[in-house]
C-alpha positions in Angstrom: 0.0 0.0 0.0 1.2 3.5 -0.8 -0.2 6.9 0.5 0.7 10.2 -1.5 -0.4 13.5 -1.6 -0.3 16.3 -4.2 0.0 19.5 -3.1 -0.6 20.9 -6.6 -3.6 19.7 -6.8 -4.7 19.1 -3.0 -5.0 15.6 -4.1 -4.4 12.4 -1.7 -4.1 8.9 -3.3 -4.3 5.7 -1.7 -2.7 2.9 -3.9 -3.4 -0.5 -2.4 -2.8 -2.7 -5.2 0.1 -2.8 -8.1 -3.2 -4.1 -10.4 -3.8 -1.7 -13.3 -7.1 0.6 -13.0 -9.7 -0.6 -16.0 -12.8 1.1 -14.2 -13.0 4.2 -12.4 -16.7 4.7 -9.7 -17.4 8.4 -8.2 -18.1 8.0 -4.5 -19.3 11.0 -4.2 -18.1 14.7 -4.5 -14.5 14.3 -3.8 -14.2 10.4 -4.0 -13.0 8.1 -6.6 -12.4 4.6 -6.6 -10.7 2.7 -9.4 -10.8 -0.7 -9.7 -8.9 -3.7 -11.7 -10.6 -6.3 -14.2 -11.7 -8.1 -11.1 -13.5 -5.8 -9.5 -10.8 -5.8 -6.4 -10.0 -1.7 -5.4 -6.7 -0.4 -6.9 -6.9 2.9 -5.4 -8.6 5.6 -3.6 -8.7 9.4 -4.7 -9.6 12.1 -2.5 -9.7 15.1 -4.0 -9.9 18.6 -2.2 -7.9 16.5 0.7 -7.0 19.3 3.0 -10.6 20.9 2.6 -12.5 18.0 3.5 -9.9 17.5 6.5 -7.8 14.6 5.2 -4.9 16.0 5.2 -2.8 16.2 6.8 -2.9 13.0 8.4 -3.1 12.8 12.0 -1.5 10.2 13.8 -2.7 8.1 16.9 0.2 10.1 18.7 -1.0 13.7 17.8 -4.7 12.7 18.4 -4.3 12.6 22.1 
């Protein structure tokens, strides 16, 4: 699993498989999940991460 953000374009990806993407599914707004021939997730994309309060990513450490 990978985690990167883009600051260019306040954009936070979440890539959990190596699988390449053959269907992308809005979830939403600022949600899009792409998904491999399967049907099994490849990633998550948030977009407008830091206004919908995804970023940046708080740990269990800062929390308390």
């Amino acid at each position: 699993m990978k985690a990167i953000y883009y600051p260019d374009g306040d954009t936070f990806v979440l890539r959990v498989s190596d699988c390449t993407p053959v269907r992308d599914v809005s979830q939403g707004w600022h949600v899009i999940v792409s998904y491999d021939a399967e049907g099994c997730v490849v990633e998550i994309v948030l977009l407008d991460a830091s206004k919908i309060g995804v970023w940046p990513v708080v740990t269990d450490a800062e929390a308390e």
